[in-house]
Structures are given as C-alpha cells and as structure tokens.
N, C-alpha and C positions, 0 to 999 in steps of 0.2 A: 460272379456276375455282378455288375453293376446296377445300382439305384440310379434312376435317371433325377439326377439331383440338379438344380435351375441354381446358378448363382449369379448373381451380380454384384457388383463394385461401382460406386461411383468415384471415380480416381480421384486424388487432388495432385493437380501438376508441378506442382513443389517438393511433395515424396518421390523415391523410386517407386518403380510398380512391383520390383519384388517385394519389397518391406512391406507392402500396403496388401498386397496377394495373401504374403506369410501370416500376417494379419487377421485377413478375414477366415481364413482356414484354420487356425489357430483356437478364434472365438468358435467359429464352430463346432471343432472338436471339444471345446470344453463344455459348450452350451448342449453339448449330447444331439447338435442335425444330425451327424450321419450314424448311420445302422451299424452295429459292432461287427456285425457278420456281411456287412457288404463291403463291397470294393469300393472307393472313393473313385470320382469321375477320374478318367483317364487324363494325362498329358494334354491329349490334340484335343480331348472334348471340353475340358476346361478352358483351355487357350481361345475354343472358338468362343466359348460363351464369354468370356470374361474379353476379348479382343483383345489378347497380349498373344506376346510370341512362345511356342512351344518352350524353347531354353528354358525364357524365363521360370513358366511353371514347373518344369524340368528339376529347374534350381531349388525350387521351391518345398518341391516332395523331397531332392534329398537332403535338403537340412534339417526339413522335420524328423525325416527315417534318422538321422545320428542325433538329434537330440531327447529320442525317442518317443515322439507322439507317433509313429508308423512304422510297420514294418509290410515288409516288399517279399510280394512271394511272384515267383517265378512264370511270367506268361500268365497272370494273374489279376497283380496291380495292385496298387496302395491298401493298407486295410490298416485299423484301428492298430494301436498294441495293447496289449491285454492288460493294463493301469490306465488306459482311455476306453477300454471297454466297458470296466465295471464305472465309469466317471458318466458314459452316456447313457446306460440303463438306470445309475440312480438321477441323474437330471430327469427321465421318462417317471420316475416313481412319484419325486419329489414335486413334479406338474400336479398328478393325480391326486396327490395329498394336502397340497391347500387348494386346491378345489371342494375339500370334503371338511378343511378347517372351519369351525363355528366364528364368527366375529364377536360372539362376545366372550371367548375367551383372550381378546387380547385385552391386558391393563387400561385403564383410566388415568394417562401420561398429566392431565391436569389435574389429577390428585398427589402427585409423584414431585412432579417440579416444585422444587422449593424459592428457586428466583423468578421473579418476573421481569424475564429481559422485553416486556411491552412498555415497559415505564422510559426506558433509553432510545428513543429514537435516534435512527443513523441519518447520513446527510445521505439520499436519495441522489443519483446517480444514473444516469440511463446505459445500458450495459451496452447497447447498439449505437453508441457516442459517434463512432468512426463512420458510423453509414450519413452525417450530416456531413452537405459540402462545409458548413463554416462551425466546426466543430471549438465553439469559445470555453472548453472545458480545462476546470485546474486539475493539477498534479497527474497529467498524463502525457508522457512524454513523445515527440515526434520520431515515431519509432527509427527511421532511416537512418538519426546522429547517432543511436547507438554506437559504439566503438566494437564491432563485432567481433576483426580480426586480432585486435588486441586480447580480447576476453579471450579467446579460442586459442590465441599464446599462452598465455596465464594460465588457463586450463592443461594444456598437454604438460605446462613443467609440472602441474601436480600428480599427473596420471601417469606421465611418461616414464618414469622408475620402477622399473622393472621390481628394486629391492628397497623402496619403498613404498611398504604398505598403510603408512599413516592414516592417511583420511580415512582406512575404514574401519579404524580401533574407536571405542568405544571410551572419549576422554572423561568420563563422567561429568565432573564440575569447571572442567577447566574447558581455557580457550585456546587459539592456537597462536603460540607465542608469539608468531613473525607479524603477527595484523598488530596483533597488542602493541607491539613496539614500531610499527610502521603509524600507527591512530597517533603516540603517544610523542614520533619526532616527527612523522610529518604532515599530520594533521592537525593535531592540535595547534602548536605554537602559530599557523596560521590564523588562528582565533582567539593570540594571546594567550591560550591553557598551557601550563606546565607542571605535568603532574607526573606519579612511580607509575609502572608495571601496574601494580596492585590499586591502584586508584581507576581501575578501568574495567570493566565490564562489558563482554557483547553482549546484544542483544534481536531479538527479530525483527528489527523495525523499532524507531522511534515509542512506538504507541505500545508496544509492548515492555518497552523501558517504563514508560509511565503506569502500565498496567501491577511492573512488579513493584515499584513503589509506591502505590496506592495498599497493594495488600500486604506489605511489612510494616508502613507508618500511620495510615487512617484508618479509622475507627467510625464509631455515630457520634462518639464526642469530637472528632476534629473539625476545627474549619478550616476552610480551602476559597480562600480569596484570589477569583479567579475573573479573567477578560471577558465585557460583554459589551457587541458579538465576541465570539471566540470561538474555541476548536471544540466544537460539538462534542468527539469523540473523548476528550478529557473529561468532559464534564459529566459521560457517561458512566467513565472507570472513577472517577472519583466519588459517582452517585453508589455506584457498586459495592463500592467498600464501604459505604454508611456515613460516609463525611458529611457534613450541611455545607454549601457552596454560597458563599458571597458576593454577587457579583459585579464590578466594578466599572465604570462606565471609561470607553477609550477614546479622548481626543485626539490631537493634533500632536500631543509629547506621548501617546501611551498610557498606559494604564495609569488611572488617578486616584489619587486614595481618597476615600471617604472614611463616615463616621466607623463603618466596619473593620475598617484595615488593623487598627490596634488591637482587634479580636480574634485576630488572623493563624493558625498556627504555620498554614503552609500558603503559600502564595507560587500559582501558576503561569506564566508568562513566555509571551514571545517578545522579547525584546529587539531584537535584528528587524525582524519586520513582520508586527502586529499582524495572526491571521484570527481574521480574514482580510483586516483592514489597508494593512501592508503598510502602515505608520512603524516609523523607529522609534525605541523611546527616548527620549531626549536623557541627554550626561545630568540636568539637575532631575530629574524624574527617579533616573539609575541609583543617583546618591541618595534619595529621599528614602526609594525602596531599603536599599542596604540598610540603612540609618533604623526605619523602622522596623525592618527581623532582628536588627542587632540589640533595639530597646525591648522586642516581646518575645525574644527567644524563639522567633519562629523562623523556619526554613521556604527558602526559594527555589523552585523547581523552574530551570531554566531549558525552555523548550526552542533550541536552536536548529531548527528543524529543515532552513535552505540555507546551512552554514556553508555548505559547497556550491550551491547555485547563487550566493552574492554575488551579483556582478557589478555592483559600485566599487567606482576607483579606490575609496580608500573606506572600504566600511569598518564602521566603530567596533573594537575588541568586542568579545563576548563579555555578559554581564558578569560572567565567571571568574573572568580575567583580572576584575578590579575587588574580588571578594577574597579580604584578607582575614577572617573568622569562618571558613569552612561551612557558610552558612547555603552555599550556592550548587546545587544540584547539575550539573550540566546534562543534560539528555541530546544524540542527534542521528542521525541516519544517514545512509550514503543512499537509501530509494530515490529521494526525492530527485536526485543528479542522475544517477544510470538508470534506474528502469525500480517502477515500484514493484514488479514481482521479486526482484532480489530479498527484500525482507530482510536487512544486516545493518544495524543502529549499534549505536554502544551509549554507555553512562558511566561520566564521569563523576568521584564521589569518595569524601575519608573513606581510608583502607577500611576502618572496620564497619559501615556501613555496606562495601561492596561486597564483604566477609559473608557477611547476613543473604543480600542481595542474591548472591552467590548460589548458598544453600537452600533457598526457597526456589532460584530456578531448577536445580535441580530436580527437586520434587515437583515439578512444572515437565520439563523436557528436555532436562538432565543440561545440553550444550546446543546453540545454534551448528546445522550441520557444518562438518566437519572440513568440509570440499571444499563446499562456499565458502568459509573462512577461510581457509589457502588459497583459494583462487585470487579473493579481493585481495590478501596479502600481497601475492606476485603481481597482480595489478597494479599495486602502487607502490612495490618495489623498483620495478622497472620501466618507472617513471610515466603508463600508460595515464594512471588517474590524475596527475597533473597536469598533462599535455592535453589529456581532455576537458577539463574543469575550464581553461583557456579558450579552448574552440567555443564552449558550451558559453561561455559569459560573454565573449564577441559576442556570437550570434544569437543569444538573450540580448545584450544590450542593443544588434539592431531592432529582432523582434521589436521591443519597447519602444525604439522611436516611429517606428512604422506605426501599435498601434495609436500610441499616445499624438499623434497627429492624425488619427485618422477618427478616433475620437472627439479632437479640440476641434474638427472641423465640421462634423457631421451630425456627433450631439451633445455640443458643446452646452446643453442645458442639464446633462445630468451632472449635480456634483462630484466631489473628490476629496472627503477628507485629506488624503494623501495626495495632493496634487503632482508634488515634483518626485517621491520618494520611487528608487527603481527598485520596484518590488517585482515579483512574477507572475503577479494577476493586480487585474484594477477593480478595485472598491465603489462601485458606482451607485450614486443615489436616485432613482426617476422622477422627473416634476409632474406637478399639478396630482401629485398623490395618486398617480397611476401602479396600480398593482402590480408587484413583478412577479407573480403568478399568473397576472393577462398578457405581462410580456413576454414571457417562456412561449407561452401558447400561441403569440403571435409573431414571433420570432423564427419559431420551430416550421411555420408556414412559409417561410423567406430563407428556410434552409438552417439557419443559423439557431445551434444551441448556446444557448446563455445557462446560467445558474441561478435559480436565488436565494437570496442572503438570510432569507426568513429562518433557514433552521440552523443562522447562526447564532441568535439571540437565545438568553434566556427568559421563557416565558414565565408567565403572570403560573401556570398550571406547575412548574418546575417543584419539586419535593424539599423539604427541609428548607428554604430558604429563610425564613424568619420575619418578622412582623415589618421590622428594622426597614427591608428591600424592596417593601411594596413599593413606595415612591418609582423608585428609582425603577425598578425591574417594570412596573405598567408603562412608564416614560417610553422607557425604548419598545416595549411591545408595540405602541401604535405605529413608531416608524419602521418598524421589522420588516412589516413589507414591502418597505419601498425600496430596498437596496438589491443591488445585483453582482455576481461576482465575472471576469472576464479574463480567461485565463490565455495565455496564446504560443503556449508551448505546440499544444500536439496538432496545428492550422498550419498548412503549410505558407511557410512564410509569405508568398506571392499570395493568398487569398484570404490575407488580414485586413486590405484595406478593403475590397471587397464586402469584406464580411460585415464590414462594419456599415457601410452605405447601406445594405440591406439591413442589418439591422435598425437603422435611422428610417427605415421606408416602413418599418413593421411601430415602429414609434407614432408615426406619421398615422396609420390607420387608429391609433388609438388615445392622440389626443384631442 
C-alpha cells in the first residue's frame, strides 16, 4: 500500500526532465522521505503530480531498480531496497538526535584558528553581477564566446578510449605531458619564453601559482616590492606568508622604484598591462627593474596574467623573455581567456625551483585534475585555442573601441592614466573628488554596475609595511577613492555604448 506522498519539481528547461525527476527521487531516498515499508507513489500518480509523461517516470523507476536504490515486487510497486532502508530509518534517528544535542558541547572554533584570514580582505564582487542590464564587471567573460563545441571535441578525444584509462590514475606529482609540451611550443614562444619540459609547472589558476610561491620563498623576513593599486589578492598571499610588502607607486611607465626597491628581495608585477591600471611598463622601466634584482640578488615574479587576451598588434615580449640571469619568475593562466571556472595556470621557472615547487604541491593536492589537463591539451593541439584567442582579440579590440569612444564622449572628465593602452578594462579617475562608492550606488540605479578601485590600493591600516611607506602609502590612500574599474568583456557588445550614457546620467545626479 502506498503513502500518499506530495512531490514537486520545479523544472529547469535546459535539463531533461528525466535527469531532473531521477534527481529529486534520488535525494529523496537518501534524505530518508520515503517509509522503508511503503510503496513509492505509483507511475501514473507521480506523472500526475509532477506533470510529466508516464514513460518518462516509467524510465525513471527502472534505472533506479538496476542501479539498486529499488526493488519491484510484483502488482505491488516500487519499494526501498534493503541498504536504503536501513539509510532512511537512520536519517529518522539521526533528526531526533540533534534535536536532543546540547550547544555547548560544540568547540570554541575562535580558540582553534590559528590565522586570521580577517586581516586579508577580498575585492568584493556582487555574485548577482548578470542580473544588471549594463553589467561593467572585470574578468567575467561573455559567456555565449565560449568555444563550446570545440571544448566538447577535446573532451570525447580524452573520454572516447575505450583502452585508455589515463585521466583516472592518480599521477601523484607530475603533469600531463601533452599540455607541458603544447604551453612549452605553443604558448610560450608567443610571449617570447623559451624554456625545457621541467621548467614548467601547472597550476590551478594564476593565483594559485603565486600562492605556491609565496609559501616556498617568503618568510616575516622577506620583502615584497610590490604595485600600488595592485592585485589585492597578491598582496593577501603574500601577507599570508609573513613577508612585509613595499609598496610602489605606478605611473604612466609602470611600476617605479623608490627609496624601498634596493631593499626588495622579491618584487611583484604585471608588466603587459599594470592591474588594475592596465599601463605597460615601459623597455627603460623593464631595464631598470632587471638591473636592480640583478644588483640585490633579488627575484621577480612576473604576473602575466592576460598573456592570451593581449589583443594589441604587436605587444611587448614578456618581461621573462628579456631575463638572461634566471632571475624572472613567469606566472599565467589560460582563466582569464576561456572561462575563470576552468582554474588551469602554469609557472614557468629554473628546473630546480620548479623541483621544490613541485613537492610542496603535492602535499597541497597532489596534481591539478587530470581530465582538465588533457582536455586543454587537445584544445590546443588541434589548433581550437589558437583560432579562438584570434576571434577573442578581434572582438576585444572592437569591444575597446566602442567603449573607449563612448567614454571620450559622455565622460570625457574622468581621467585615464592609461589613455591609449588597449588593456581589458578602463582605469578611470572621478572629478571634483566624487566618491566612487556614491557612484556604484548611483550607477547601480541606472542599471549599470561599475567597480571601485578603492580595494585596489594599499591602505594606511595594511600590516608590516614600515615607517619608510607612510608618505607614500597615505598619498595614494586619499585618492583611493576616486578611482573606478570598467570592464566590458561580459556586456553584451550592443549595450556598451548604452551603458555608458547612463552611466554619465548617474554622474550627472551627483556632481
């Protein structure tokens, strides 16, 4: 006999509706709803209540019956199997039992923690980004360019072999050869680097490359002469690992050395295009830098971080490219270009530093998965990642003329450190010392999200920085908050100029 059991589904019309049926019955049976000793609703009475068709749920009960959550008894109907029966009686126990748990037998987790990850703030982000018609957000890509069909090639050559089972061995330390050597001729030399096999290293992402070399070479004795504004999250992993941070103010050539720099043991940079700023550093700037690791023995961590979304005609090698004393770190990612949930960066770096490198990820998470690296392999074996990197910098470089006139004409009073530089967001300053935290807020009214530039800077409150950076570090804190970032990758191209009219209308209410 059956439980008159109420279910609903609210579909999504993207999934099938069996996947999404198998789904909810699935959770169910594990979540312990239905009674061990009853009958699961019938065929026709789920189909009525769910308004799918019989088959479908049909299909549904027998895949569960051969995978064994159900077994079928005769003029009967669906019922538990007996390793989901004892699953839904202890789900019933295990209800009762933290009902009856004391709360103060659980820990004191603020006695427990030994870091205090309050000290790092992140760059804030609104996760409901997409629901703005004039969504002005960086590093989020306009999902539709994806190269779908392609990826979905690249994937069946890794899955489709029957008699190989690669991706699902357990490589411990190593990577998967075919990317290694695909990074190593066909990406790099695009950037000038020419490096072995063993000079290369994946990684999860950019930021995780810098994550592992923060906790193999810094200390509380290191310093880390590093970009301000700059890349927030750098300045976090490198606060992490105890370094004191320097920080360096960036004009119109990039980062500029001051009285600190000859005290520097590592020094942090985006030299392609300064972020936030999206300045390049100029060839004497580049020289000065090399000149001065190579007088203080200290090393360069080169964060090339939209090596593949360059889309100037003829952009400058990598800083790497011109570093003939092994002094140049290269770090970069393929997110930034296809999609940031991918997570697949590499670092390039002497063999016996990526040796090291190496052994400390493993004790981390042993290899980036396994798939993913073949899949981006065969991507850029057969020539998808190139063909797209092309479409992708066309239509970046129109993006950029669209908005960079639509900007010069609407509000043409915020400045530009980087005036002509085709970066993939614009560095904008607001006049008459209007807050661009009143312009988020009055932007976001007119549809349009903006970003602001404030939690690029480092503040006057920042840790370890030294008596030396007062000047320098209060200087920029006052202008911190005039700056704004404008990204226009993930806006669909036709409502960039839009956006930005309104934007100049949300200005308008507030000067």
């Amino acid at each position: 006999m059956a439980v008159d059991y109420q279910c609903f589904i609210e579909f999504d019309s993207s999934r099938s509706l069996q996947e999404q049926v198998r789904e909810y019955l699935v959770k169910a049976i594990l979540s312990g709803i239905f009674s061990p000793e009853q009958a699961l609703p019938s065929c026709r009475k789920l189909s009525q209540q769910l308004k799918v068709s019989r088959n479908t749920v049909s299909l549904v009960y027998e895949s569960l019956l051969d995978d064994g959550y159900l077994i079928s008894r005769p003029r009967s109907g669906y019922y538990l199997s007996d390793g989901y029966k004892e699953s839904s009686q202890e789900s019933a126990e295990n209800i009762e039992l933290s009902t009856d748990n004391s709360a103060n037998a659980a820990p004191n987790w603020d006695d427990k923690i030994k870091v205090n990850t309050h000290q790092f703030p992140r760059i804030v982000k609104p996760t409901h980004w997409s629901c703005y018609k004039y969504p002005f957000i960086y590093g989020q890509p306009y999902i539709n360019d994806f190269p779908l069909s392609h990826w979905r090639e690249a994937t069946r050559k890794v899955i489709a072999d029957s008699h190989d089972h690669g991706w699902l061995c357990d490589k411990v330390d190593k990577d998967v050869e075919l990317l290694v050597e695909q990074i190593r001729t066909r990406v790099l030399p695009q950037r000038g680097i020419h490096a072995s096999n063993d000079e290369i290293l994946i990684t999860i992402g950019s930021q995780n490359g810098l994550y592992l070399l923060s906790q193999l070479l810094m200390n509380r004795d290191s310093r880390v002469g590093v970009e301000n504004p700059g890349y927030k999250e750098a300045y976090n992993i490198f606060g992490l690992a105890g370094a004191q941070l320097h920080p360096h103010q960036v004009d119109d050539e990039g980062l500029k050395p001051n009285s600190l720099s000859s005290m520097c043991d590592y020094f942090y940079v985006t030299p392609s295009h300064q972020a936030p700023t999206g300045v390049t550093m100029s060839q004497q700037r580049r020289k000065e830098l090399l000149d001065l690791a190579q007088r203080n023995d200290a090393i360069i961590i080169e964060d090339d971080y939209d090596s593949n979304s360059n889309f100037e005609l003829n952009p400058a090698p990598a800083l790497k490219a011109q570093d003939k004393s092994g002094r140049v770190i290269y770090v970069s990612s393929f997110s930034k270009i296809l999609a940031p949930g991918l997570r697949l960066g590499f670092i390039v770096a002497p063999e016996e530093l990526i040796y090291e490198l190496r052994a400390l990820r493993r004790l981390m998470f042993r290899h980036p998965p396994t798939r993913l690296q073949m899949e981006m392999a065969h991507f850029i074996a057969q020539g998808y990642h190139d063909s797209f990197v092309r479409r992708f910098r066309e239509n970046t470089r129109q993006r950029w003329d669209i908005i960079n006139d639509a900007v010069s004409k609407h509000i043409p009073y915020c400045d530009r450190l980087a005036k002509n530089e085709l970066s993939n967001a614009l560095w904008l300053q607001t006049p008459d010392k209007i807050s661009s935290q009143r312009l988020v807020s009055r932007a976001a009214q007119h549809g349009v999200l903006v970003e602001t530039g404030y939690s690029h800077f480092m503040t006057a409150s920042q840790p370890d920085l030294g008596d030396q950076s007062t000047m320098s570090n209060t200087l920029m804190s006052n202008d911190a908050n005039r700056y704004f970032r404008l990204g226009f990758h993930s806006i669909d191209k036709a409502l960039i100029h839009p956006g930005i009219i309104e934007l100049a209308k949300a200005f308008d209410g507030l000067r």
